[in-house]
N, C-alpha and C positions, 0 to 999 in steps of 0.2 A: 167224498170230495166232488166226483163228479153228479151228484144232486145237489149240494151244494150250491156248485157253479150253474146249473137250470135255475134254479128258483131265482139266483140273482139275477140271471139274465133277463129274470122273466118280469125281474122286479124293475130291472135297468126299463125294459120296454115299455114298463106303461108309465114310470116316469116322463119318459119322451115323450108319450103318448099325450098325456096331460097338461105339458108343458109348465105352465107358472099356476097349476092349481096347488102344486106344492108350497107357491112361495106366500103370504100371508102377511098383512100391515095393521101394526098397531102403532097406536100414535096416545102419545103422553103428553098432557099439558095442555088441552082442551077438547072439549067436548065431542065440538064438532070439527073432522079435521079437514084443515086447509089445504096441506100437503098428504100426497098419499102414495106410495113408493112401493116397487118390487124389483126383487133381483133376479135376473138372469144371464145364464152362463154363453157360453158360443160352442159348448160342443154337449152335446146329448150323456156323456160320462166322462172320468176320466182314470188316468192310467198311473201308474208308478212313474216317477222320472218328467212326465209331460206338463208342459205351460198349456198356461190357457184366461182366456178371459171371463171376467163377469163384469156386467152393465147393469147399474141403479139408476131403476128410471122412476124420478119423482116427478107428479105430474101435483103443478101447483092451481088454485081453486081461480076461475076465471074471473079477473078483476083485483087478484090478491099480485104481491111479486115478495119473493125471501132477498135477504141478504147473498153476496154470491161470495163465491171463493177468492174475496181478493183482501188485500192490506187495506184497503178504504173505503172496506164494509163498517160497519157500526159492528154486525153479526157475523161475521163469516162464517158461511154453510161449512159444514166440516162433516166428511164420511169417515166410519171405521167401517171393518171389515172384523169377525171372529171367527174365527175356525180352529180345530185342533192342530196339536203342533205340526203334524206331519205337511198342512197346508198352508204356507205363506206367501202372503201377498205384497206388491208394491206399494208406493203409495198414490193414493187414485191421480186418475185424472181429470181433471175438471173441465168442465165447457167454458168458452170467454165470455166476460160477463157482457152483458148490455148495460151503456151508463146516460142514468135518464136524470131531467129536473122534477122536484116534485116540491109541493109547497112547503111542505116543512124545512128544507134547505135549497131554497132557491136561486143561491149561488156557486151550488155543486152538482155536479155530473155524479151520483150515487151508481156506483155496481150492484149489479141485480142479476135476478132469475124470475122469468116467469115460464106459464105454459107448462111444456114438458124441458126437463131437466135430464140430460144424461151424464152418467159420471163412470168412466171407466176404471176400470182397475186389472191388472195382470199380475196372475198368481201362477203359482210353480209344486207341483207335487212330490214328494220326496220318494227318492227311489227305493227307498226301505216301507213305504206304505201299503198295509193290508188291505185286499177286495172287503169292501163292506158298503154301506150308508153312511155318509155325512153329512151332516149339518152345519151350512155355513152361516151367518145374523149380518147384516148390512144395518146400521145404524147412521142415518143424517142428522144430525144438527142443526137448525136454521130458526129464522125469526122472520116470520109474515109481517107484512105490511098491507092496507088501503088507503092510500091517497095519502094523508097528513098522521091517520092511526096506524100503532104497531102493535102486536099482541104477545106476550109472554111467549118467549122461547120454545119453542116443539122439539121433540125426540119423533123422527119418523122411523120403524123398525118392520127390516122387512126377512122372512126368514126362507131361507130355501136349501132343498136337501136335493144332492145329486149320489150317484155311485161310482167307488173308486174299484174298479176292473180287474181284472190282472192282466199284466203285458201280454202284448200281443192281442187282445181284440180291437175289432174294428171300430175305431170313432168317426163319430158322424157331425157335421155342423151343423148348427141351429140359430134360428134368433138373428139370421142374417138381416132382416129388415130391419133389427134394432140398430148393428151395428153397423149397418150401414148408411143410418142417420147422421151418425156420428160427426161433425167436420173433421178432415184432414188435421185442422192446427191442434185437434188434440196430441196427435202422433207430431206434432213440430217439437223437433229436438231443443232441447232447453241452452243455455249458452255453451260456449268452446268447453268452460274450465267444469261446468258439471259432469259432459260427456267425459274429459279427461278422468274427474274424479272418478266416476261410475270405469273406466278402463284400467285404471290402473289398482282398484279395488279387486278386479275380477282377473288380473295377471299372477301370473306363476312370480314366485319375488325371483328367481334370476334373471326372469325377462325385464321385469318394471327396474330392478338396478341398472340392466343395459339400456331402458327407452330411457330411464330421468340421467343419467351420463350423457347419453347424443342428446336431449334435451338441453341440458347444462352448455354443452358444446355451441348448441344453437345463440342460448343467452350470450355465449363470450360476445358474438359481434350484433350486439344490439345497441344503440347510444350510450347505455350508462356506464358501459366498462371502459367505454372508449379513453376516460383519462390514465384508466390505470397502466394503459400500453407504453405511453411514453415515461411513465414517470420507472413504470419497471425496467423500463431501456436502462434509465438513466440509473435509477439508481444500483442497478447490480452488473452494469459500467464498470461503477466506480469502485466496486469491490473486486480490485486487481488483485489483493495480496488472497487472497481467497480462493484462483483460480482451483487450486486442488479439493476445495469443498464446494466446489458448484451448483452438482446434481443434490448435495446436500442443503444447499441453501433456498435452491428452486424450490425442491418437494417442502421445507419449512414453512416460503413463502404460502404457496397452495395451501395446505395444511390450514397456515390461518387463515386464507380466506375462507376456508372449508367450516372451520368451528365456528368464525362469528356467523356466516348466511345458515348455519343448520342451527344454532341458537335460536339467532331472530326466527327462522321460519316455525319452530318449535313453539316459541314466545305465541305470535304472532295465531298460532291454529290454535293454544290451548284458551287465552285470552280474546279470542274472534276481531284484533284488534288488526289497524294499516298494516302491512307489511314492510316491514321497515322502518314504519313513522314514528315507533318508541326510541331510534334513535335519529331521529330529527330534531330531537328537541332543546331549547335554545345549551344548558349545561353541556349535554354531550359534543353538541357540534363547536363549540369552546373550546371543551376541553381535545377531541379529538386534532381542530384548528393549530393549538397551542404542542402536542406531540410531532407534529408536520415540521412546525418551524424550528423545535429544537434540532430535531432530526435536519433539516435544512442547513440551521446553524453550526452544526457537526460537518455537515460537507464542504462549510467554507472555510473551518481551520481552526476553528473559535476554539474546539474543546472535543475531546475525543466522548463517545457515547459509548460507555458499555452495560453490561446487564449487570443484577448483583455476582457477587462472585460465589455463589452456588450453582448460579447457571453457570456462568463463565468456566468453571470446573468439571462439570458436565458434559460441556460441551469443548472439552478439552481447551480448552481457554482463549475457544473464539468467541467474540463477542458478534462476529457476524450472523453466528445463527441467530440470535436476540435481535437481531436490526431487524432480521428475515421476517421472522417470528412478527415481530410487530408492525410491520408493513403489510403482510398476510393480514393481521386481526384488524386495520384500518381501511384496507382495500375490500376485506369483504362487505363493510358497511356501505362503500362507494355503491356496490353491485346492489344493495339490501333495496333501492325501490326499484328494479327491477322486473316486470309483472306481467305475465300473458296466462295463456290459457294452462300451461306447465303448473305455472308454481301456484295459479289460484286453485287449480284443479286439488295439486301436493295441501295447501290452507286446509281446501274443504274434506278430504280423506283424512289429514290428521287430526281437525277438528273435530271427526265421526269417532275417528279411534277415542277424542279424550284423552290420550296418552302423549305428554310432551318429548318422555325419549323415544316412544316411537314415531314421533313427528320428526326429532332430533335425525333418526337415522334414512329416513325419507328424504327428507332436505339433503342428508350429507351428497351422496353420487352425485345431486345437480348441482352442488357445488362444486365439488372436484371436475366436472363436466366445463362449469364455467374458468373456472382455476386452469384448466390442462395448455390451452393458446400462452397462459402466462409463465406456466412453466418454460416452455420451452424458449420466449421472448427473454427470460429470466437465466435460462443457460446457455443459451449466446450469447446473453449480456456478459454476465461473470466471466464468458471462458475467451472474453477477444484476448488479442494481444494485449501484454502488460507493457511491454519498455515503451522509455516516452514520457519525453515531460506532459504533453497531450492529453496524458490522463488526470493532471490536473485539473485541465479545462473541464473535462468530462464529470466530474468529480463537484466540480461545481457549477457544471448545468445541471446536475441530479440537485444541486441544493435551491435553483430558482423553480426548476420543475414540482419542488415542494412545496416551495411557498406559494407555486400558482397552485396548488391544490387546495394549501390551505385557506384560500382566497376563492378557490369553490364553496366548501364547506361553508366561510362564514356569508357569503351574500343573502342567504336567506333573511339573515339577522341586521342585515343593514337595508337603508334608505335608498329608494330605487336610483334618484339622482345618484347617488354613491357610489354602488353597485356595479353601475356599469360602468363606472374607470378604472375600476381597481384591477382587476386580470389585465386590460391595456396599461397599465401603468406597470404592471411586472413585468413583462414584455418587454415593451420600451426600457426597463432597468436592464434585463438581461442581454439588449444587444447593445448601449452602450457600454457595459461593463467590460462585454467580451471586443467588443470595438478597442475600447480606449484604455482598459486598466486590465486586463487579464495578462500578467508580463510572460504568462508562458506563451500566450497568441503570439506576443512580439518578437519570439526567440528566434521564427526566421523572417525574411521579406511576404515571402507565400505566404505564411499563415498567418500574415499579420492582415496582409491583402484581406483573405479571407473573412478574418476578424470582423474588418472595418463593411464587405459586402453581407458580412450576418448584421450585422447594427444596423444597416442600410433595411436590409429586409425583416427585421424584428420590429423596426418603428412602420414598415410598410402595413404589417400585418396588424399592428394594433391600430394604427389608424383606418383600415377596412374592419376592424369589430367595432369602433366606434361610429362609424358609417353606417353599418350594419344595423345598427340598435335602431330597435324601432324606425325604421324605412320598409317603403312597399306597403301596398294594404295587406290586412290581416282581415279574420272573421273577428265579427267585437260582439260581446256578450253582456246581455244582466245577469248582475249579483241573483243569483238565485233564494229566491222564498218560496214556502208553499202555497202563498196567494196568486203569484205571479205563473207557477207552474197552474192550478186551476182556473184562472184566469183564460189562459192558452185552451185547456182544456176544454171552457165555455164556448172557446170563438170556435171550438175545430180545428185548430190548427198544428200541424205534429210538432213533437218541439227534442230540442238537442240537448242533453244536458251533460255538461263536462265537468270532471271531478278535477281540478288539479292544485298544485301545490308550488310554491318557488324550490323546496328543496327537491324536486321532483324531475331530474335530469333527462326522462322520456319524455315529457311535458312540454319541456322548452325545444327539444326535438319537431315535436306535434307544433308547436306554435311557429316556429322556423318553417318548418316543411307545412305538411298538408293543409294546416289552416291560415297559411299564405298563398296555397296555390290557387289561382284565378278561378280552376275549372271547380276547384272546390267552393271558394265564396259565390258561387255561379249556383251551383248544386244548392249550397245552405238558405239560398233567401227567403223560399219558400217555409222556413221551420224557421220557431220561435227557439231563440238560443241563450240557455241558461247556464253560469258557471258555477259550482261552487270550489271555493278556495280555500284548499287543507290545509294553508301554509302552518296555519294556530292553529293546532291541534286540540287545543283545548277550548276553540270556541262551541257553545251549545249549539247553535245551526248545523255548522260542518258535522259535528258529534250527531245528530236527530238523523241527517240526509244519508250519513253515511249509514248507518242501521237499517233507515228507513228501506234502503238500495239495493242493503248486502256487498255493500262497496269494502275488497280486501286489498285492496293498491292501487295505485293511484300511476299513470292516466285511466281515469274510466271513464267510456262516455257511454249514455244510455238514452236511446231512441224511445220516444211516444207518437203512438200512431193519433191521426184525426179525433177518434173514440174516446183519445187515452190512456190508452191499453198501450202496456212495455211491449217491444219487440224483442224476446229474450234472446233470440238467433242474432241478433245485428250487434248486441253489445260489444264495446270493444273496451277492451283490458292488454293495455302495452300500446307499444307504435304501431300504426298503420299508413301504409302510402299511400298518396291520394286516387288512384284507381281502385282501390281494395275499398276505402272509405265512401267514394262515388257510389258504388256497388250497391254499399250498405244502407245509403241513403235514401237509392231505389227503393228497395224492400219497402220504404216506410209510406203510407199511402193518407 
């Protein structure tokens, strides 16, 4: 054993010694090569258990440039890495490309590489790995260009052998003038939701159950839950006769909203499709619209709603669980485009896994996370006092608070002139109603007073939404193409580009807020500003950009710098305030 361990040592040393005489380029696919590449590591051995780097450094033929590592290569450069099992690597990192005109496409900024090319990669040793020689192959992929000619595709293969140690000897760095060629923006952290994904890959599962629950918690007060608050006021109000099944009806409620947001998010990671956006679509939101106002219709006395009488027996033959139940499965779709760095992060892990019910069980905690504020709004609601003719009222402001929902859901589907009277037009129904025909308001003087001061202030409130609409400047955008984005591109000039949708209730948040605030239209002038519009999901544009992007929910906006080059740090997925958003602006140069 211990000769052994000399001779390796002795073999480890003139490794070091020799540096990259080990490592060796051949090149497939023509004659003479253009590109010419070797690999090197950044520490002289390595150990059981330890990370570490290697650098593939392709040095391309003076006056030649390859395709670079981007989506609007023709060829994108692409490295592998081989080594035996016990060594595994990340996936590389690439340099940013330079994007030039040249004559064969003279109205594009083409991604390239010329010179020397560095491509990093970080690899990890398994702690079960025996002291020996290894051999690891770097393999590039690229396609030379001159001028207006391009030459058949190259394989650049570069091979290099280091030695794995045994714990506890001493490593050394090496190669530091390579890596410290490197720029910075290669170590630039890739957007919010991949770090997410990469943290919560790499947690203990009772930890990542506790982050995606406070996660969830976080979502309840984001804009899109916001309508579920009053409507859950209201309607578990009105479920007096229920008070003794409360906490039973709460956790129901939760419950659904729990199954449909871990569905969709399942849906959503195995299909790589919007989050949410498969039920945006015009039949569901109909049919969803049309459940609201029977539901509604039920609160105003029309017709009692119960479940079939299997549930109803089940559930001891309250029909209130079934109201719960299905208020739960509609509220979680309200929640469903809901989107930040949390639930893109949850898309892109359970997308990795492949596995829909391990996506299903991912999604569940950040649901219940988001569910939990409503529980509790939900078992104060149920548990006020019952006596009182008063709760009639109550009873049926839960059934205008549904039909203003259901008048959420359908405006996507209508005409903007449309669109925006019809929520003030429920409004104004709801306070003359309770003004002048609600007879239980009028059972005393007071609460008739009342009545008539709610009617007073329901018409005040829809006449400030209709005011509201469209007043004040806003940032204004082109319809987005990919001429128009390259276009920008040719001038230099960075550009914004905003993904939104009308069923997209963070959206019209962002449109309200940040991209009405002055200091923000102030900030945007300087950047060319593109939108494109999910509303039709099923248009091919929307459908290409989205792909094109990596776009999984919707708000998403995504910064291009001068170059054209994404800033994948500035992306933004969900609301942002207009300081956060100023910030991000900065970054873009």
């Amino acid at each position: 054993m211990r000769i052994s361990t000399f001779f390796l040592s002795v073999l480890v040393a003139v490794l070091a010694s020799i540096g990259t005489v080990w490592g060796q380029t051949v090149s497939s696919g023509s004659a003479e090569r253009i590109v010419t590449g070797r690999l090197v590591f950044s520490v002289d051995r390595l150990r059981p258990g330890d990370s570490f780097e290697a650098a593939f450094e392709a040095k391309v033929r003076e006056g030649y440039h390859i395709g670079a590592h981007d989506k609007d290569a023709l060829y994108p450069a692409k490295l592998t890495i081989e080594a035996s099992k016990d060594i595994v690597f990340d996936r590389p990192i690439y340099p940013k490309a330079q994007r030039k005109v040249f004559e064969i496409a003279p109205n594009e900024r083409i991604p390239v590489y010329e010179d020397v090319v560095l491509i990093r990669v970080k690899g990890r040793v398994s702690k079960d790995s025996k002291p020996r020689i290894v051999t690891i192959t770097a393999k590039l992929e690229s396609q030379a260009c001159k001028a207006d000619q391009c030459y058949p595709p190259e394989t650049t293969i570069a091979i290099a052998k280091i030695a794995i140690s045994e714990p506890g000897v001493k490593v050394n760095r090496i190669n530091s003038d390579i890596f410290a060629k490197m720029p910075k923006s290669l170590d630039k952290p890739s957007d919010a939701a991949s770090q997410m994904a990469g943290r919560l890959e790499n947690m203990n599962p009772i930890a990542r159950v506790v982050l995606l629950y406070l996660g969830g918690l976080i979502l309840a007060f984001t804009p899109c839950v916001y309508p579920m608050i009053p409507v859950t006021f209201g309607y578990f109000s009105s479920q007096a006769d229920k008070k003794q099944k409360a906490t039973l009806l709460a956790a129901v409620y939760v419950l659904g909203i729990a199954l449909t947001y871990s569905i969709l998010g399942s849906i959503a990671a195995a299909t790589g499709g919007l989050f949410g956006a498969a039920m945006q679509s015009t039949p569901v939101l109909i049919g969803i619209a049309t459940v609201l106002v029977l539901l509604a219709l039920s609160m105003f006395g029309l017709y009692e709603l119960q479940a079939p009488a299997f549930i109803r027996n089940r559930a001891s033959g309250r029909s209130g669980v079934f109201g719960a139940l299905v208020m739960g499965l509609i509220f979680g779709i309200v929640a469903a485009p809901c989107v930040g760095p949390m639930v893109l992060g949850l898309l892109l892990l359970a997308a990795k896994t492949g596995n829909p019910v391990a996506g299903f069980f991912l999604f569940f905690p950040l649901a219940l996370g988001i569910g939990t504020p409503l529980f509790f709004i939900a078992l104060f609601s149920a548990r006020m006092p019952q006596p009182g003719i008063w709760m009639v009222a109550v009873k049926k402001l839960a059934g205008f608070l549904l039909l203003g929902v259901a008048a959420y859901f359908l405006l996507p589907l209508l005409p903007e002139e449309l669109a925006q009277y019809l929520i003030p037009i429920i409004v104004i129904a709801a306070g003359v109603y309770f003004g002048y025909f609600e007879k239980s308001i009028k059972s005393t003087k007071l609460t008739a007073v009342l009545g008539k001061v709610f009617c007073g202030a329901m018409i005040a409130v829809a006449v400030f939404m209709l005011l509201s609409n469209g007043s004040g400047p806003s940032l204004t955008w082109e319809p987005y193409t990919p001429s128009r984005l390259n276009r920008a591109i040719r001038e230099g000039k960075p550009v914004m580009l905003d993904f939104t949708a009308k069923w997209c209730g963070v959206c019209k948040e962002l449109e309200e807020g940040p991209f009405s605030d002055p200091k923000v239209i102030r900030a945007a002038e300087r950047f060319t500003r593109l939108q494109v519009d999910g509303t039709d999901r099923n248009d091919p544009q929307t459908l290409a950009a989205v792909r094109k992007y990596g776009v999984k929910g919707f708000p998403t906006i995504i910064f291009f710098d001068s170059s054209g080059s994404e800033l994948r740090e500035a992306r933004v997925s969900g609301f942002v305030n207009s300081d956060e958003l100023i910030k991000l602006m900065k970054l873009v140069k």
